[in-house]
C-alpha positions in Angstrom: 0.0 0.0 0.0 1.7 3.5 -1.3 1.3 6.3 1.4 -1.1 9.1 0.9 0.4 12.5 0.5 -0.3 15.3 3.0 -0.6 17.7 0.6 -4.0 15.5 -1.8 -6.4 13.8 0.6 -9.1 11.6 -0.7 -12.3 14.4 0.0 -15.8 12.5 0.2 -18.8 15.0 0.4 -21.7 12.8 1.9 -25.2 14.4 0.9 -28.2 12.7 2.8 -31.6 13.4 1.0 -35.1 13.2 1.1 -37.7 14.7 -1.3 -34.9 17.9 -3.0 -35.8 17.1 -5.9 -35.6 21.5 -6.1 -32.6 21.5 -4.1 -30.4 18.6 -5.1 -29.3 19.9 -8.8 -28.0 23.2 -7.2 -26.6 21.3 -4.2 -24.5 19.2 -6.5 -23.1 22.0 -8.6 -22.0 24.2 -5.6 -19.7 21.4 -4.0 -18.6 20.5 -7.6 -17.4 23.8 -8.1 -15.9 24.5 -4.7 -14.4 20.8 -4.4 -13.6 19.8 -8.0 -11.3 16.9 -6.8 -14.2 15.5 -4.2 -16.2 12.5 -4.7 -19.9 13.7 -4.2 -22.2 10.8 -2.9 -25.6 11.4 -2.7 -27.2 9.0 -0.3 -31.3 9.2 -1.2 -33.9 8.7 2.3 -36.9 6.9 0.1 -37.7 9.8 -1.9 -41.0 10.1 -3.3 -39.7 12.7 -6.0 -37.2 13.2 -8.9 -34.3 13.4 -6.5 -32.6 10.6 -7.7 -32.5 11.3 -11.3 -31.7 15.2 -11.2 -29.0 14.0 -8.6 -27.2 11.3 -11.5 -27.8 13.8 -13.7 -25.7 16.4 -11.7 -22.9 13.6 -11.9 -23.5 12.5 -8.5 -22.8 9.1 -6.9 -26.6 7.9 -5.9 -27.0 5.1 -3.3 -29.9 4.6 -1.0 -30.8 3.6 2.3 -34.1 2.4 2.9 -34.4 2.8 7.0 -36.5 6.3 7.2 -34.3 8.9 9.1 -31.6 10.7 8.8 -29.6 8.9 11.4 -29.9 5.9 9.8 -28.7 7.7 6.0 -25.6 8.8 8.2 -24.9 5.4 9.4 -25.0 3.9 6.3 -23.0 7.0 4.7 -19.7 6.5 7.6 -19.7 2.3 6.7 -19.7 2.8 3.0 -17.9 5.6 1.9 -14.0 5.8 2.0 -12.3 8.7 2.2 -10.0 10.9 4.0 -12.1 14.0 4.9 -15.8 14.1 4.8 -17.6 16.9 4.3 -21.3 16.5 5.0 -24.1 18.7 4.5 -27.8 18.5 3.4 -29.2 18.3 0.2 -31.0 21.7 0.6 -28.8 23.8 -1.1 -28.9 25.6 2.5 -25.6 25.5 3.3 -22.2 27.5 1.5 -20.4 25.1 -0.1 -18.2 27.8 -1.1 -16.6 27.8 2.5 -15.9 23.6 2.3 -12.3 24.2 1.0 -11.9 26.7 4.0 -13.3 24.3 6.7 -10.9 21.1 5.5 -8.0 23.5 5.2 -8.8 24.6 9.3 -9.1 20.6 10.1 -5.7 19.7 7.9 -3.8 22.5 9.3 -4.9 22.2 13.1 -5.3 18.4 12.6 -8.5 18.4 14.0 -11.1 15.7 13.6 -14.4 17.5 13.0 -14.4 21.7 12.3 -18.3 22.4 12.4 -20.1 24.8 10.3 -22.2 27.2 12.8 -24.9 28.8 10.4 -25.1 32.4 10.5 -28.1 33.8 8.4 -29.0 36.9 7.1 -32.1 36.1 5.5 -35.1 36.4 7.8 -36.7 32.9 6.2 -33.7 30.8 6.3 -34.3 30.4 10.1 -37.4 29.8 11.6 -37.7 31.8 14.8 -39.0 28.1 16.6 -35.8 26.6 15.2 -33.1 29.3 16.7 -34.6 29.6 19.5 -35.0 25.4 20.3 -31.5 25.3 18.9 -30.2 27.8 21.6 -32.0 25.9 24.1 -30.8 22.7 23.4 -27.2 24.0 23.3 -27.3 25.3 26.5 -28.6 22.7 28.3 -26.0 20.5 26.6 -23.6 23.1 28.0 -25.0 22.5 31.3 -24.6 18.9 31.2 -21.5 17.9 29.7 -19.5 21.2 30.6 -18.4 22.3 27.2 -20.2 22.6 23.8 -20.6 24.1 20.2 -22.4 27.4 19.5 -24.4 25.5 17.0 -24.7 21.7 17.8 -27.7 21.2 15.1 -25.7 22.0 12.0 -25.8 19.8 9.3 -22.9 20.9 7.9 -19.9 19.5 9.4 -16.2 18.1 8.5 -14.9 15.1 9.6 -11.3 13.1 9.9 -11.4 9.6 8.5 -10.9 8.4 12.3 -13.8 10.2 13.5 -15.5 8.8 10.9 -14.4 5.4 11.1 -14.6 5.1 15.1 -18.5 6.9 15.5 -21.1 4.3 16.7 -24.1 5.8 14.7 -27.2 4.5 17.2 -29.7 7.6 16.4 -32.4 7.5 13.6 -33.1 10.6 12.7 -32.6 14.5 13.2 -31.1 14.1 16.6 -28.0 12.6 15.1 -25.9 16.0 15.2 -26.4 16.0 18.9 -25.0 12.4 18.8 -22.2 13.6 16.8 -21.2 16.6 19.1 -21.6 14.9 22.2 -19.2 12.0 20.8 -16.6 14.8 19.9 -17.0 16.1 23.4 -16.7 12.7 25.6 -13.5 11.6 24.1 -12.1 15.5 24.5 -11.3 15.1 20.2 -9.9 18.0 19.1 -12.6 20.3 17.4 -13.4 24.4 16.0 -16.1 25.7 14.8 -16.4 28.1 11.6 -18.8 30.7 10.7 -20.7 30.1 7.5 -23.6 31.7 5.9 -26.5 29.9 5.5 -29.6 30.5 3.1 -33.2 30.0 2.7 -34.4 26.7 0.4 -34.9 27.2 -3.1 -38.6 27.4 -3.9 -40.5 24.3 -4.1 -38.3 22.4 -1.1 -39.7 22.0 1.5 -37.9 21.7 5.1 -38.3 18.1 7.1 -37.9 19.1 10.2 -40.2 19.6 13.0 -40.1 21.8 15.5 -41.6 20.7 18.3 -41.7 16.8 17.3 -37.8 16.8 16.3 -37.2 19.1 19.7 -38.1 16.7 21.7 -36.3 14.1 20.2 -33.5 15.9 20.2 -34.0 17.1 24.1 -34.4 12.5 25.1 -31.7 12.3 23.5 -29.0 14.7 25.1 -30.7 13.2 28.4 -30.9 9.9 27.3 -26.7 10.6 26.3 -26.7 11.4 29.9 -27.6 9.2 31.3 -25.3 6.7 29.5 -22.5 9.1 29.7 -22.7 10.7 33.4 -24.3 8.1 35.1 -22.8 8.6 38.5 -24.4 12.4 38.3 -27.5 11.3 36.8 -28.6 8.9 38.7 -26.7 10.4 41.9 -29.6 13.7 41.2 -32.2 11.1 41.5 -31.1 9.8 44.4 -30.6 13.1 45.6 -34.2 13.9 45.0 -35.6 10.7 46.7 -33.5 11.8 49.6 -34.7 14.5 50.3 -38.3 13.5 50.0 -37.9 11.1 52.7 -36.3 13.7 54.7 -39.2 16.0 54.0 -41.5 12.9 54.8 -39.6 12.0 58.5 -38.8 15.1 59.8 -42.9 15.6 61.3 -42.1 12.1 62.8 -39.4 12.5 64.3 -40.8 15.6 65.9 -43.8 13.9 67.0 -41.4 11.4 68.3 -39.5 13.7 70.1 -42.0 15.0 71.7 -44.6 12.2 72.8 -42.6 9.0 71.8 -45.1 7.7 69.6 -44.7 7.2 65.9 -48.0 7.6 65.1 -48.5 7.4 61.3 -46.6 3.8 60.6 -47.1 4.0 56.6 -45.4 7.3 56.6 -42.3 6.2 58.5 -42.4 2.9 56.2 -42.4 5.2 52.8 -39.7 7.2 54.4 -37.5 4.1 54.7 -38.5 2.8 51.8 -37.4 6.2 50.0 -33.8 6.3 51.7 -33.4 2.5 50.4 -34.3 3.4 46.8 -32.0 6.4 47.3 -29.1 4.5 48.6 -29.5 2.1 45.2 -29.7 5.2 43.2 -26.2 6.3 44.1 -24.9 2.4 43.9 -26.3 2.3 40.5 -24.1 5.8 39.3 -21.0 4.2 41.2 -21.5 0.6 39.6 -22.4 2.2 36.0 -19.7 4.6 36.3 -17.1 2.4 36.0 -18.7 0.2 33.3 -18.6 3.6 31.1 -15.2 4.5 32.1 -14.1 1.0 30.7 -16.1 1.3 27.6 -14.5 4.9 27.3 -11.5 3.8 27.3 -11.8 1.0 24.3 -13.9 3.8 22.2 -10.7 6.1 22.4 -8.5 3.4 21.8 -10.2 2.5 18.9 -10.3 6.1 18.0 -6.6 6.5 18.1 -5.6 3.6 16.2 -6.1 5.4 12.9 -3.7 8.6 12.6 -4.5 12.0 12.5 -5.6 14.0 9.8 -3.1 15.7 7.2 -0.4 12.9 8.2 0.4 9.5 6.4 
């Protein structure tokens, strides 16, 4: 096997699709012309339209993936394609493919593994006030949770090293996956940036997939869902807090009362309190146990991660 040069990386762009048939053409053309050496793959969600054929016809590579959601198109997308950069973004001609040579250049010369694209929009329709304000939500409690995060953690337009590519364990289905993605980047501490890049409205006649409140709340399980699998020894060492303090709140009267006439005189009470500090002391035995079992599995997910090199070396 002959050694890759530094200076001519294998580029992929990844396009997951579903119903542009408006969109894809343009979408095509713009990465064409701002990445004339990339390999453009157009991975097609079930469309219903003429996305397909205006995307062959654009000189696209079409596959498909038949499990509905976008988490499952980007699954597909990381086993199948080989490359050494990936640049992925949707097929909505939303995004400025202009600035892809700009983002690889910042992940080749900083030899980062993912540079994100946050979206900065000057036109009013591009953005749905329910969507900036959700996404701003969503990244701050992110924030709150794992300590660190991206100004935008729902762009779809992102870069990626071949061994972030190669060592992501896909598990979401749809919209949520970019949440996945960034909290990934975040647990194993990879080194990451973020670049500004403009972002437009759809061409008319596309339509947007995404739901606000339905995808939301997706979105929202799944950075607490990521929690839980991630922090458990804080997750489940709040809910333990919680119960504590409930039977506190429940024994304190009775104790009181016993203090005072030394009778317990409402039994069940005193038995729910017990019962509460029990499920309390499992609660923080749970965290400790599960901690330990995601510090191990940690560990072989960054091992595996560093046994393919960095990006922009051989």
């Amino acid at each position: 096997m002959t050694a890759k040069t530094i200076s001519s990386p294998r580029v992929a762009v990844v396009l997951p699709c579903y119903n542009e048939e408006a969109a894809i053409g343009r979408t095509v053309a713009d990465f064409r012309a701002a990445l004339p050496d990339a390999v453009i793959y157009v991975y097609d969600n079930n469309s219903r339209d003429r996305t397909v054929e205006v995307a062959k016809a654009a000189g696209a590579i079409v596959r498909s993936e038949r499990g509905q959601g976008k988490g499952h198109v980007v699954r597909r997308m990381f086993a199948d394609v080989d490359a050494d950069i990936y640049v992925m973004a949707d097929g909505d001609a939303t995004y400025d493919a202009a600035a892809a040579p700009r983002l690889i250049s910042r992940l080749l010369d900083e030899q980062l593994d993912m540079v994100v694209g946050a979206r900065e929009s000057e036109v009013q329709a591009a953005y749905r006030r329910g969507h900036r304000l959700g996404n701003a939500m969503l990244t701050g409690i992110l924030t709150q949770l794992f300590g660190r995060s991206f100004s935008d953690i729902l762009s779809g337009y992102r870069v990626f090293s071949r061994r972030f590519v190669k060592s992501f364990p896909v598990l979401s289905q749809g919209f949520e996956i970019e949440t996945e993605i960034s909290v990934h980047s975040l647990e194993l501490r990879m080194p990451v940036a973020e670049e500004v890049t403009a972002y437009g409205a759809r061409p008319e006649g596309s339509e947007s997939k995404l739901s606000t409140y339905r995808d939301g709340w997706r979105i929202l399980k799944t950075i607490l869902n990521l929690f839980r699998l991630e922090k458990p020894i804080l997750f489940f060492g709040l809910i333990g807090l919680a119960l504590l303090l409930l039977a506190i709140g429940f024994a304190v009267p009775l104790v009181l009362t016993y203090l005072d006439t030394g009778l317990v005189p409402r039994l069940p009470t005193a038995l729910l309190s017990t019962g509460l500090v029990i499920l309390a002391t499992l609660s923080f035995m749970t965290g400790l146990i599960l901690d330990t079992v995601v510090r191990g599995r940690r560990e072989v997910r960054r091992l595996f991660y560093l046994a393919y090199p960095a990006p922009g070396t051989d």
